[in-house]
N, C-alpha and C positions, 0 to 999 in steps of 0.2 A: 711384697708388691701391694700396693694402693689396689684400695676398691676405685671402683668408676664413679663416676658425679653421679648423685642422685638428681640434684636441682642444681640447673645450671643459672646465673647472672642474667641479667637482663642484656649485658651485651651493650654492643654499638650498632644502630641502624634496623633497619627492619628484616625480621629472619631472611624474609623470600629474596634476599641480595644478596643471602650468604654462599659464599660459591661453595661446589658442589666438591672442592677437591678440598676446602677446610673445615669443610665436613665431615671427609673421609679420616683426613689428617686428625682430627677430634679424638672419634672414634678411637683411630689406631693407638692413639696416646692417651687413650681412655681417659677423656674429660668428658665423654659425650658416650651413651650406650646406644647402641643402635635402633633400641625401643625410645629415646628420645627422642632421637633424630628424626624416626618417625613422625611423631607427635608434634616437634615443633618447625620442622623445614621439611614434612612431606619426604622424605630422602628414602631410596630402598624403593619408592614406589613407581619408580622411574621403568 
């Protein structure tokens, strides 16, 4: 099994657009750790 992304891409578009269920999707297919997600799209804080 793959570790999780430590540093993710810049991406397309600005975080705060990124919806909240490919986010989750991220997460689950560990491209994104949930302490990211925090960090860059506020997510968890909901």
């Amino acid at each position: 099994m793959r570790p999780a992304a430590r540093d993710n891409g810049g991406g397309f578009g600005p975080p705060e657009k990124r919806s909240r269920d490919d986010i989750a999707r991220d997460i689950k297919d560990r491209y994104l750790t949930p302490e990211r997600a925090a960090e860059i799209y506020d997510y968890g804080a909901d």
